[in-house]
C-alpha positions, 0 to 999 in steps of 0.5 A: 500500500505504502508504495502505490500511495508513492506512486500516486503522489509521484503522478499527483507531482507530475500533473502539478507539474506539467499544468504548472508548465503548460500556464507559464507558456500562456503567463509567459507569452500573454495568451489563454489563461487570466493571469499573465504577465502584463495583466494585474493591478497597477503598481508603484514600480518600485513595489512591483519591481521588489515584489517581483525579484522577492517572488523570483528569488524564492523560486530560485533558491528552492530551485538550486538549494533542494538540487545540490548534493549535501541537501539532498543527504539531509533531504532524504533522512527526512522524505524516503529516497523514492520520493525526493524527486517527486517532492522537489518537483511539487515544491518547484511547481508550488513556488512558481504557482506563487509568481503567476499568482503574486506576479505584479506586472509593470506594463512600460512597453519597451518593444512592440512588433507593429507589423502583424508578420513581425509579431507572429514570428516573434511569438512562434519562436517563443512556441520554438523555446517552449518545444525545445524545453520539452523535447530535451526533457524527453531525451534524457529521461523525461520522466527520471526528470520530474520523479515519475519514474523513480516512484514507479520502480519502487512499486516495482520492487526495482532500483534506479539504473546507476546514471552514465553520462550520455549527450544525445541529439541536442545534447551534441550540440549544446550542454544545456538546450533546455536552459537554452529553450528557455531563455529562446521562450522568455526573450522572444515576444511581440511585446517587450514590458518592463514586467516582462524585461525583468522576468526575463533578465532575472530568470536568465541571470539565474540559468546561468547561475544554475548552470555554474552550480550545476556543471559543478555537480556533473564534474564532481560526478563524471570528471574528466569525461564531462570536462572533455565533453565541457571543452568540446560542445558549447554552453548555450551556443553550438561551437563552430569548429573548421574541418581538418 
C-alpha cells in the first residue's frame, strides 16, 4: 500500500507539474489563461519591481538549494529516497504557482512588433523555446526528470539504473538546450514590458547561475569525461569548429 500511495503522489507531482508548465507558456507569452504577465493591478514600480525579484528569488533558491548534493543527504533522512524527486518537483511547481499568482506586472512597453508578420514570428519562436524545453526533457529521461519514474520502480520492487553520462541529439550540440529553450521562450515576444524585461533578465541571470552550480555537480560526478565533453560542445551556443 505504502508504495502505490508513492506512486500516486509521484503522478499527483507530475500533473502539478506539467499544468504548472503548460500556464507559464500562456503567463509567459500573454495568451489563454487570466493571469499573465502584463495583466494585474497597477503598481508603484518600485513595489512591483521588489515584489517581483522577492517572488523570483524564492523560486530560485528552492530551485538550486533542494538540487545540490549535501541537501539532498539531509533531504532524504527526512522524505524516503523514492520520493525526493517527486517532492522537489511539487515544491518547484508550488513556488512558481506563487509568481503567476503574486506576479505584479509593470506594463512600460519597451518593444512592440507593429507589423502583424513581425509579431507572429516573434511569438512562434517563443512556441520554438517552449518545444525545445520539452523535447530535451524527453531525451534524457523525461520522466527520471520530474520523479515519475523513480516512484514507479519502487512499486516495482526495482532500483534506479546507476546514471552514465550520455549527450544525445541536442545534447551534441549544446550542454544545456533546455536552459537554452528557455531563455529562446522568455526573450522572444511581440511585446517587450518592463514586467516582462525583468522576468526575463532575472530568470536568465539565474540559468546561468544554475548552470555554474550545476556543471559543478556533473564534474564532481563524471570528471574528466564531462570536462572533455565541457571543452568540446558549447554552453548555450553550438561551437563552430573548421574541418581538418
Amino acid at each position: 500500500m505504502k508504495r502505490v500511495l508513492s506512486l500516486c503522489y509521484g503522478l499527483v507531482a507530475y500533473l502539478i507539474f506539467f499544468g504548472t508548465f503548460l500556464y507559464a507558456i500562456g503567463f509567459v507569452d500573454g495568451i489563454i489563461v487570466p493571469k499573465t504577465i502584463d495583466v494585474g493591478a497597477a503598481r508603484p514600480i518600485l513595489e512591483a519591481i521588489v515584489i517581483d525579484i522577492v517572488l523570483l528569488s524564492i523560486f530560485a533558491m528552492q530551485h538550486s538549494v533542494m538540487a545540490r548534493q549535501p541537501f539532498k543527504r539531509w533531504w532524504t533522512t527526512i522524505v524516503p529516497t523514492p520520493l525526493e524527486r517527486s517532492t522537489y518537483v511539487l515544491l518547484a511547481s508550488l513556488a512558481l504557482i506563487l509568481v503567476f499568482w503574486q506576479w505584479r506586472p509593470i506594463p512600460l512597453v519597451i518593444w512592440r512588433a507593429q507589423e502583424p508578420a513581425a509579431a507572429s514570428s516573434l511569438l512562434g519562436l517563443s512556441f520554438v523555446g517552449w518545444f525545445l524545453v520539452l523535447v530535451s526533457s524527453f531525451l534524457i529521461n523525461h520522466f527520471e526528470l520530474f520523479g515519475v519514474q523513480q516512484v514507479l520502480n519502487h512499486l516495482l520492487g526495482r532500483s534506479s539504473a546507476a546514471p552514465h553520462f550520455k549527450s544525445p541529439l541536442l545534447y551534441k550540440l549544446v550542454r544545456h538546450p533546455i536552459y537554452l529553450g528557455f531563455i529562446v521562450a522568455f526573450w522572444a515576444t511581440p511585446l517587450m514590458t518592463a514586467g516582462h524585461l525583468l522576468f526575463a533578465a532575472v530568470t536568465t541571470a539565474y540559468i546561468f547561475v544554475g548552470i555554474l552550480l550545476e556543471e559543478q555537480d556533473l564534474v564532481a560526478h563524471y570528471g574528466d569525461q564531462y570536462r572533455q565533453y565541457r571543452r568540446t560542445v558549447g554552453m548555450l551556443i553550438p561551437v563552430l569548429r573548421r574541418s581538418e
